[in-house]
C-alpha positions in Angstrom: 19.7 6.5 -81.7 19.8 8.9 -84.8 17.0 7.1 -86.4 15.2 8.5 -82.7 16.2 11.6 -83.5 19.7 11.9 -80.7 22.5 12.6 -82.3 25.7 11.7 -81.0 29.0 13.6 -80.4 31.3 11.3 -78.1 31.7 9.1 -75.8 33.9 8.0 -72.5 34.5 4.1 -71.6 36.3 3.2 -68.8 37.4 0.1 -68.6 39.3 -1.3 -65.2 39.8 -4.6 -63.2 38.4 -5.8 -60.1 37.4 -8.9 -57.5 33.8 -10.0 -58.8 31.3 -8.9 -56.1 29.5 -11.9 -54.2 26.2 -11.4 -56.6 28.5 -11.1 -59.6 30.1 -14.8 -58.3 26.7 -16.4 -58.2 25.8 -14.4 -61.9 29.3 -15.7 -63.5 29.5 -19.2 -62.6 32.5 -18.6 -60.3 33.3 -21.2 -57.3 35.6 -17.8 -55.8 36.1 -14.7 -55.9 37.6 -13.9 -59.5 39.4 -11.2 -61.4 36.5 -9.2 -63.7 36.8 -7.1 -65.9 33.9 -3.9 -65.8 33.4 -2.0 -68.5 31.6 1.5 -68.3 30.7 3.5 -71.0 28.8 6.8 -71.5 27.5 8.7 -74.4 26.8 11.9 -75.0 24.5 13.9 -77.6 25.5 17.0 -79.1 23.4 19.0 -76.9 25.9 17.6 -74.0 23.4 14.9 -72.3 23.7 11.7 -71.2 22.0 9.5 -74.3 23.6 6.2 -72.6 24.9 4.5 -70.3 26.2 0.9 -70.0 28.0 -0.9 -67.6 29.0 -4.7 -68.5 31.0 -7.0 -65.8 33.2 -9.8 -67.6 35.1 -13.0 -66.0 39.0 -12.0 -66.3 39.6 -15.7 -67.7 37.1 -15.1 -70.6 37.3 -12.1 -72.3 39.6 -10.5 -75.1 40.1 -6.9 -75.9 41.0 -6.2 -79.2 41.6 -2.9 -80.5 43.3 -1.6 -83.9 44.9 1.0 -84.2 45.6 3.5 -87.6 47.3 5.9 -88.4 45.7 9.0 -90.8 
């Protein structure tokens, strides 16, 4: 996005767990309804609008978060 010209001052990502929908069943490959994890993020330029959003819906038996964390 700064190569566009938007730069960037933060974002927000929620991330929570839920029942897949019946349209995100048929998407995932799931025979029932299944644990998913949805991920929403939004970014934000430094003139305070909304550069991005995302929104990503993964199957609870398939996905890893990872996150490290240091100390400065």
């Amino acid at each position: 996005m700064e190569k566009k010209g938007i730069r960037l001052k933060e974002a927000e990502q929620i991330i929570e767990v839920r029942i897949a929908t019946g349209e995100e069943i048929r998407l995932l490959g799931l025979e029932v309804p299944w644990p998913t994890l949805v991920i929403r993020r939004l970014a934000y330029s430094v003139n305070h609008e909304v550069v991005e959003y995302v929104k990503g819906v993964y199957r609870g038996d398939r996905y890893r978060y990872s996150c490290k964390l240091t100390r400065y």
